[in-house]
Wavefront OBJ file of the C-alpha trace (Angstrom):
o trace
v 23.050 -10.227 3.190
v 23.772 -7.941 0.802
v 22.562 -3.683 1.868
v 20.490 -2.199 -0.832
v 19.744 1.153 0.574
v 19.964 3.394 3.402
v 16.287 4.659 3.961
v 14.211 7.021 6.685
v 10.970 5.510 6.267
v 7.670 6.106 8.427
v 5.249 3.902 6.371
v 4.761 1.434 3.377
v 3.205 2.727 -0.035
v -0.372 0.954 -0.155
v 0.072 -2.486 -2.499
v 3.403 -4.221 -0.173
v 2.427 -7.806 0.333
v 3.467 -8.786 4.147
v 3.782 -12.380 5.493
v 1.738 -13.448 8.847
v 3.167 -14.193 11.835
v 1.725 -17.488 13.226
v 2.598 -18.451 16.910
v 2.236 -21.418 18.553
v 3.952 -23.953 21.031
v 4.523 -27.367 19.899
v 4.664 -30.192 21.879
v 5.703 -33.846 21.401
v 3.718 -37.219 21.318
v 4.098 -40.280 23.027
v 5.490 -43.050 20.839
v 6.131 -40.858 17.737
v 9.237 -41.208 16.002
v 10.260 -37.983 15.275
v 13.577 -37.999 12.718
v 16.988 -37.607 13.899
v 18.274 -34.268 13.846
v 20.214 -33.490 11.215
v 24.210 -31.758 12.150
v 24.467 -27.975 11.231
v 20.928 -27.609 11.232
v 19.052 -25.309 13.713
v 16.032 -25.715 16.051
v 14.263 -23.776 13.290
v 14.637 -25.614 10.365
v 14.002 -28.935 12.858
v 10.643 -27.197 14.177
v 9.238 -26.431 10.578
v 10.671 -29.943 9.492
v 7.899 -31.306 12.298
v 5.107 -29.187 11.315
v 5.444 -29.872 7.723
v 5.681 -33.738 7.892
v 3.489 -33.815 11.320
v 1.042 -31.323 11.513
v -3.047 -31.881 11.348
v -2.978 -29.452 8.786
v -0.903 -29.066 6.262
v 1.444 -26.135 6.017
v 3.550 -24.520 2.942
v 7.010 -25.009 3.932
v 7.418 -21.398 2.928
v 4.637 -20.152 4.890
v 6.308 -21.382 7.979
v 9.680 -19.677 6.773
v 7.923 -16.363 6.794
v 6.032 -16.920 9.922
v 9.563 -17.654 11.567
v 11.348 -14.306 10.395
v 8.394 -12.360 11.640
v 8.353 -14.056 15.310
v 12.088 -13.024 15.428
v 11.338 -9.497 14.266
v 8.645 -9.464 16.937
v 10.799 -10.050 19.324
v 12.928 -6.632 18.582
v 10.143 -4.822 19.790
v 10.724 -2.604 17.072
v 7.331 -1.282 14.854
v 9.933 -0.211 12.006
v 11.474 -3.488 10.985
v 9.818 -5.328 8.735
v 10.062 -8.470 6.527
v 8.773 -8.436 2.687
v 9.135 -11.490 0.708
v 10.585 -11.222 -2.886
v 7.634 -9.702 -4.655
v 6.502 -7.451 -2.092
v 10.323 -6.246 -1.976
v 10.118 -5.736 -5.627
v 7.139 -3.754 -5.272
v 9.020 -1.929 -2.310
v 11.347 -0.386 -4.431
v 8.960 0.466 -7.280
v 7.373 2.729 -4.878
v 10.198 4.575 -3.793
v 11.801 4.853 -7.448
v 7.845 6.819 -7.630
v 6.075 4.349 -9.769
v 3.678 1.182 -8.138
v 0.053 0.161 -8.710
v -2.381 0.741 -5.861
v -5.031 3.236 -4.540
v -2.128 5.836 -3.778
v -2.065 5.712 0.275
v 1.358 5.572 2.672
v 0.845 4.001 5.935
v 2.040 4.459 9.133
v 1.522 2.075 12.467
v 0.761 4.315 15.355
v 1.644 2.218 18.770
v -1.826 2.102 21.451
v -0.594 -0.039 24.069
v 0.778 -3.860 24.894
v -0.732 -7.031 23.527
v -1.107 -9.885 26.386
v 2.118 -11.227 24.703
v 3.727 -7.858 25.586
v 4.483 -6.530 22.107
v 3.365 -3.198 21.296
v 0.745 -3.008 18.690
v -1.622 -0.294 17.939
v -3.911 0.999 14.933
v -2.843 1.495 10.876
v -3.278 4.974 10.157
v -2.861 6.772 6.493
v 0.777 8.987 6.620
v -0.392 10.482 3.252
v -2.449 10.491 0.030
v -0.842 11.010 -3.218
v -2.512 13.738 -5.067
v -4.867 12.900 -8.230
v -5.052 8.828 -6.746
v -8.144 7.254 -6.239
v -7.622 7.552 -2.569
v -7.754 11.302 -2.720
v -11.130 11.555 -5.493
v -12.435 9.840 -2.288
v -11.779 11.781 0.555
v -9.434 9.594 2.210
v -7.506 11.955 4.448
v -3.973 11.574 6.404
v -4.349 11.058 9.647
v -7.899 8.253 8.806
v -7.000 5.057 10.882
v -7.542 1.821 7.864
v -10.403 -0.432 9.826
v -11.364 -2.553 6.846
v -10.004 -3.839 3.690
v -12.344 -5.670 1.956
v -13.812 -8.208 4.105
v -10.744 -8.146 6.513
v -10.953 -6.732 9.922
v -7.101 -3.946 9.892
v -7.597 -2.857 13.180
v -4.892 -5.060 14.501
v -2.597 -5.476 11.809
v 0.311 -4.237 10.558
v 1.583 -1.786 7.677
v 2.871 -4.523 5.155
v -0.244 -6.655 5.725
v -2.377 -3.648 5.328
v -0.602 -2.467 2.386
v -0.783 -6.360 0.720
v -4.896 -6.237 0.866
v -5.169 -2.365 -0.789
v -2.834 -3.459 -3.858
v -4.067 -5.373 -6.579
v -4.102 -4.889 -10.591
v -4.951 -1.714 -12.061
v -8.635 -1.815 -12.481
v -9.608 -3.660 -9.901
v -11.435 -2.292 -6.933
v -11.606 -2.836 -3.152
v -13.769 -1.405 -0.384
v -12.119 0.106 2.217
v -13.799 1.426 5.842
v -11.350 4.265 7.822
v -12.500 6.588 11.261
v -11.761 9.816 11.021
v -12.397 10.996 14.782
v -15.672 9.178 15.826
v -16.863 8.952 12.328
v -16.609 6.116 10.033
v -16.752 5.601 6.130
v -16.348 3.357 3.772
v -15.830 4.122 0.008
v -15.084 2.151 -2.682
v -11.734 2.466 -5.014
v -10.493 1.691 -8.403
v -6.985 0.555 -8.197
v -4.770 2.255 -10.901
v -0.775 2.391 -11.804
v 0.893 5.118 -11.052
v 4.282 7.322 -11.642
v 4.290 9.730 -8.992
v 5.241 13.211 -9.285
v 6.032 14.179 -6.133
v 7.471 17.555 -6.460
v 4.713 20.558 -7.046
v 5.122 23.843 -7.943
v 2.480 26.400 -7.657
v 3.198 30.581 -7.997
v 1.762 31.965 -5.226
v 0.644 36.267 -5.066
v 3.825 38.437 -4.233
v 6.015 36.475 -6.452
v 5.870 33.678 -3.803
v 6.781 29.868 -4.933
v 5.043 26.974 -3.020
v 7.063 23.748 -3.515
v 5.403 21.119 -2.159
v 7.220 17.626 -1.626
v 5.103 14.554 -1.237
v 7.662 11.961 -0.382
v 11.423 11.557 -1.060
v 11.183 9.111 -3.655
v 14.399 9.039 -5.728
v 14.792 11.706 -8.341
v 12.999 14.253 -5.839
v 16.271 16.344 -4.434
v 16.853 17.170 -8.671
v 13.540 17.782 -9.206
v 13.513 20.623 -6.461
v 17.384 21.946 -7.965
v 15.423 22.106 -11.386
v 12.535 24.038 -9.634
v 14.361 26.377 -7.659
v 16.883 26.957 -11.238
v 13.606 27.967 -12.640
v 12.014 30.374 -10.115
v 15.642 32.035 -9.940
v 14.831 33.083 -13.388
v 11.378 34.216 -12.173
v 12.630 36.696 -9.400
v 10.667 34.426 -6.777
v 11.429 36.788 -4.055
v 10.435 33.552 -1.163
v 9.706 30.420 -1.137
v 7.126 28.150 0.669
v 8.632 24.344 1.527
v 5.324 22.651 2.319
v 6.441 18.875 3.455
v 3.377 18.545 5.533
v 1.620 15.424 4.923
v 5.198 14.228 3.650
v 6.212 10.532 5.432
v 9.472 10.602 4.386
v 11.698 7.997 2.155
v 14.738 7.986 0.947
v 17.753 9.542 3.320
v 19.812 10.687 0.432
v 17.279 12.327 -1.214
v 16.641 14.015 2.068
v 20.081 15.485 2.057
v 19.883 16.495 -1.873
v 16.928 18.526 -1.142
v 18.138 20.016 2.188
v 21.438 21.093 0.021
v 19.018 23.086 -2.647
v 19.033 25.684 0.647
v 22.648 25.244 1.993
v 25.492 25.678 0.855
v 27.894 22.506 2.667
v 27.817 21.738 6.249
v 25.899 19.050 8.124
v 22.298 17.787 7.269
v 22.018 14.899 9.788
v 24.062 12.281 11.449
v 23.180 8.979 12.753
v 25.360 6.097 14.958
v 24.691 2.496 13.920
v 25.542 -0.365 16.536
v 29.186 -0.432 17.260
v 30.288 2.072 15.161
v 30.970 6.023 15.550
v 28.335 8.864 14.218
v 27.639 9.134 10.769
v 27.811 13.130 9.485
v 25.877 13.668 6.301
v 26.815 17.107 4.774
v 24.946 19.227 2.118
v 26.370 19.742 -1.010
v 28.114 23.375 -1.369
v 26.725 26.047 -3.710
v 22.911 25.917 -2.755
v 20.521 28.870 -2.147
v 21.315 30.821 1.113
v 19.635 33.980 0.332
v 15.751 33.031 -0.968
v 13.964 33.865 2.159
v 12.322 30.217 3.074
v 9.728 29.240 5.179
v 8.905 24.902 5.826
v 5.435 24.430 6.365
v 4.593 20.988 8.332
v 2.064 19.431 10.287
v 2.120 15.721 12.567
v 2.327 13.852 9.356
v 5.753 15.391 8.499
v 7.923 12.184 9.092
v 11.321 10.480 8.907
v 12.978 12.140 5.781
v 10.621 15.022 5.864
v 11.912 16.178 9.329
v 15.329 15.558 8.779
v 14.905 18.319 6.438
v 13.008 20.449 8.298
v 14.955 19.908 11.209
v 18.729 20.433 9.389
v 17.388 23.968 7.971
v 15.258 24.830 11.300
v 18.863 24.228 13.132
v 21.126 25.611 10.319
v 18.553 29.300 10.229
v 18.145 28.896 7.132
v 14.474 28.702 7.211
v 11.710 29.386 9.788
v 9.242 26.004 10.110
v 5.542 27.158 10.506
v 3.217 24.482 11.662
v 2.375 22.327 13.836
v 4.506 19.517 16.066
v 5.673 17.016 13.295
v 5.107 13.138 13.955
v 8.637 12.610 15.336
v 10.178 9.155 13.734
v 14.109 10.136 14.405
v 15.265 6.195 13.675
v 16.913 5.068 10.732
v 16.059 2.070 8.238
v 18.248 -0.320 6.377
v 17.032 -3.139 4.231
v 19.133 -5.999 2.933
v 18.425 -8.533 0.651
v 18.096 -12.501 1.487
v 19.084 -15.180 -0.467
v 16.001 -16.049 -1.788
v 15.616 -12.372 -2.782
v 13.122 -11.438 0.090
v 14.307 -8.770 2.491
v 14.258 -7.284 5.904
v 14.094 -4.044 6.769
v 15.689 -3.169 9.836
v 16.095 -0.295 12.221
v 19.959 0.292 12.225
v 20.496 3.206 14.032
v 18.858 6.823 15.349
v 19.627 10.334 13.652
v 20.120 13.377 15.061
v 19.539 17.346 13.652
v 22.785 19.559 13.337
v 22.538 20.901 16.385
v 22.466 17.340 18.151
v 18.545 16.632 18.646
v 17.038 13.601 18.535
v 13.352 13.822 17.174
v 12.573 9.985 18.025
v 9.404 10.482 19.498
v 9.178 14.288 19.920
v 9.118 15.811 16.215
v 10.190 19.291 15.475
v 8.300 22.114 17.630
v 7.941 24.640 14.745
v 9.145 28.646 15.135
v 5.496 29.785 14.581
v 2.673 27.172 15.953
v -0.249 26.720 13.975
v -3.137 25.589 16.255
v -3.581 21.981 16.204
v -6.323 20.936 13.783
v -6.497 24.574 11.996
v -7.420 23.868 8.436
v -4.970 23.449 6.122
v -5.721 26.515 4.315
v -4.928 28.762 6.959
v -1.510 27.449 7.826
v -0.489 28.260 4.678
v -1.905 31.644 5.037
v 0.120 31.774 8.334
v 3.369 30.601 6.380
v 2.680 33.631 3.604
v 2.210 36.113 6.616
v 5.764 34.904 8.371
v 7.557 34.924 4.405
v 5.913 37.913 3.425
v 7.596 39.610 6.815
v 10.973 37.592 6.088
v 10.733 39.304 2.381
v 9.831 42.558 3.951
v 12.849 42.555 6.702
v 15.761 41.956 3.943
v 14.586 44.683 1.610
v 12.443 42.699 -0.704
v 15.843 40.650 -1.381
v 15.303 36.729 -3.047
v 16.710 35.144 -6.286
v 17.713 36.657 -8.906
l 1 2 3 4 5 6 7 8 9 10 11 12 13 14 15 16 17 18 19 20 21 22 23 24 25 26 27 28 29 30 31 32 33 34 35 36 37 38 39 40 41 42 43 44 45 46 47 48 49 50 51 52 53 54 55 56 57 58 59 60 61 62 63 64 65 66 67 68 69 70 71 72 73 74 75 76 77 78 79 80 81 82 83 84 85 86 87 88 89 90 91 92 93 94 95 96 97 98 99 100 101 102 103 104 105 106 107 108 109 110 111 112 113 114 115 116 117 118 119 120 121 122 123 124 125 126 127 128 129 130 131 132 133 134 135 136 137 138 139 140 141 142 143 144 145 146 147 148 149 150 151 152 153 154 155 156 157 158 159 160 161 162 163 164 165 166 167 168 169 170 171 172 173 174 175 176 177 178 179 180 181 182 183 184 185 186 187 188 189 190 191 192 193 194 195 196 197 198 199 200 201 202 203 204 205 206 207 208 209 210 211 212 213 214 215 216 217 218 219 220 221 222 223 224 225 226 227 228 229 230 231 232 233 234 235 236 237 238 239 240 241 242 243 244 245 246 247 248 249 250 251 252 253 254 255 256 257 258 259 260 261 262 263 264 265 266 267 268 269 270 271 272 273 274 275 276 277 278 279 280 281 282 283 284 285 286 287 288 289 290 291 292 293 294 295 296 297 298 299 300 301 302 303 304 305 306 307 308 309 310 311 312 313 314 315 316 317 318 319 320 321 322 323 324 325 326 327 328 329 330 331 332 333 334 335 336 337 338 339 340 341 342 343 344 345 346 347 348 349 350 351 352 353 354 355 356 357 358 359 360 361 362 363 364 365 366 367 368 369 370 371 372 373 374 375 376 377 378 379 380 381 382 383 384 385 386 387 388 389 390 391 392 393 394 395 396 397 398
């Protein structure tokens, strides 16, 4: 297997086609001649030779491939690891290079409890909406658990199968139902293709800059470089980080964007199996002066927090908010020979100062109240910059 990329990743962009995991026992029959096992073969590739050539009904031979790997990732316990098959894969990567066709949602698997088989499973819930998609004309909000997709009942599957029923070709459309707290809705959405732009700049009163970060698709530590380059020409005496909503991606563009606002030192580290911790450092020669302040809220995941965390621990920013989702594992996917690839949790990353957010999340400096509309945590993050600003003599860029 051959590693493609190191990724933090909390959900699947809406449009990944998963495989199905079928379980079963099979059992032999009485005067069958079953054929002789072939050397250097496994009990695997003898089990799907049976059910292909024996079965009542038939079965693709490739459909019981896929239904293999995800009974062995079942078995890890582990909601992270997945399994996409070439095109899905494909489509993957799209998403995180920012371009993919869909309805513009992330997902996110939230664990409730233990199936009779004892593997944790719980509800699909959306991790974010990407602004200006037909997700967001509709209403759909983070945090909505995905009930229906069509005529398919969600409530027990999982991200990648989710994800396969919302994509389609641009143009198409597809009902979807969600619950937002006892509520539920269903609306109906035109798929489109999109190019996300995942880095947003708005001026804010008091020569204020709000960049707000979507995801950490690749491109998105320049594009904040570029922005920052451009409000040091502006005098932006603070900036706003809002990552709230934001379910992570990419680990090295994680570190690009926490080393806009440092200048060296470590980001995050992170031990794989066997081997000794990782140390990923900023770049030297960022901003240390800009008074910052990270806005986030429980759907700040994964790449998002590592972020928030590094600066949080480094004081170079003070994180207004609410308790972040807490996802503090790392995820590697490698390609298979057929060009299909699993995704698997390779190790657990820690903050500068040695935390592990697996689980826990980032306790922010000033607390929003829980379920506070979003409009007045970012009134509480302009109060706490605005005092920052005040404190160092109306100091910032320039």
């Amino acid at each position: 297997m051959i590693a493609v990329r190191r990724v933090l990743r909390t959900s699947a962009v809406a449009g990944l086609v998963a495989v199905a995991y079928v379980g079963g026992v099979l059992t032999g029959v009485v005067g069958s001649h079953d054929p002789a096992p072939t050397p250097n073969r496994g009990v695997i590739d003898e089990a799907a030779d049976r059910i292909a050539a024996k079965a009542a009904r038939p079965v693709d031979r490739d459909a019981l491939e896929r239904a293999a790997v995800e009974g062995m990732l079942r078995t890890l316990g582990d909601r992270w690891s997945t399994y996409y098959g070439k095109s899905e894969y494909t489509s993957f990567q799209s998403a995180l290079e920012g371009h993919y066709s869909g309805v513009g949602l992330w997902l996110r698997g939230t664990p409730t409890g233990q199936s009779s088989g004892g593997v944790r499973v719980g509800s699909i819930e959306v991790g974010s909406v990407q602004p200006g998609s037909p997700a967001a004309g509709a209403g759909i909000l983070a945090g909505d658990v995905m009930l229906r997709v069509g005529g398919t009942d969600v409530t027990s599957a999982d991200v990648a199968t989710v994800a396969a029923l919302l994509r389609g070709d641009a143009g198409s459309t597809v009902h979807i139902a969600v619950r937002r707290g006892s509520a539920t809705r269903t609306v109906r959405l035109t798929r489109a293709t999109f190019t996300t732009d995942d880095v947003v700049v708005e001026r804010l009163h008091g020569g204020i800059a709000r960049i707000a970060i979507t995801a950490f698709t690749r491109g998105v530590g320049r594009d904040v470089q570029r922005a920052m380059a451009a409000e040091s020409q502006r005098q932006t005496s603070g900036v706003v980080l809002d990552l709230r909503d934001n379910p992570g991606g990419l680990l090295d563009e994680a570190v690009a964007v926490a080393s806009v606002f440092l200048d060296g030192g470590p980001v995050v580290s992170y031990e794989r199996r066997g081997a000794q911790p990782r140390t990923l450092d900023a770049f030297e020669g960022g901003d240390t002066t800009t008074p910052l302040v990270v806005l986030v809220n429980p759907s700040t995941a994964s790449a998002a927090e590592v972020v928030a965390g590094a600066l949080q621990d480094r004081n170079r920013a003070v994180v207004v908010g609410t308790r972040t989702y807490g996802k503090g594992s790392v995820q590697e996917p490698s390609t298979l020979s057929d060009g299909s690839a699993l995704e698997l949790t390779v190790g657990r990353y820690l903050t500068p100062s040695g935390r592990s957010l697996d689980g826990v999340g980032i306790e922010p400096d000033v607390v929003v109240p829980p379920g506070a509309a979003p409009e007045v945590a970012e009134r509480r993050a302009i109060d706490v910059l605005t005092g920052l600003v005040a404190a160092l003599g109306g100091t910032g860029t320039g």
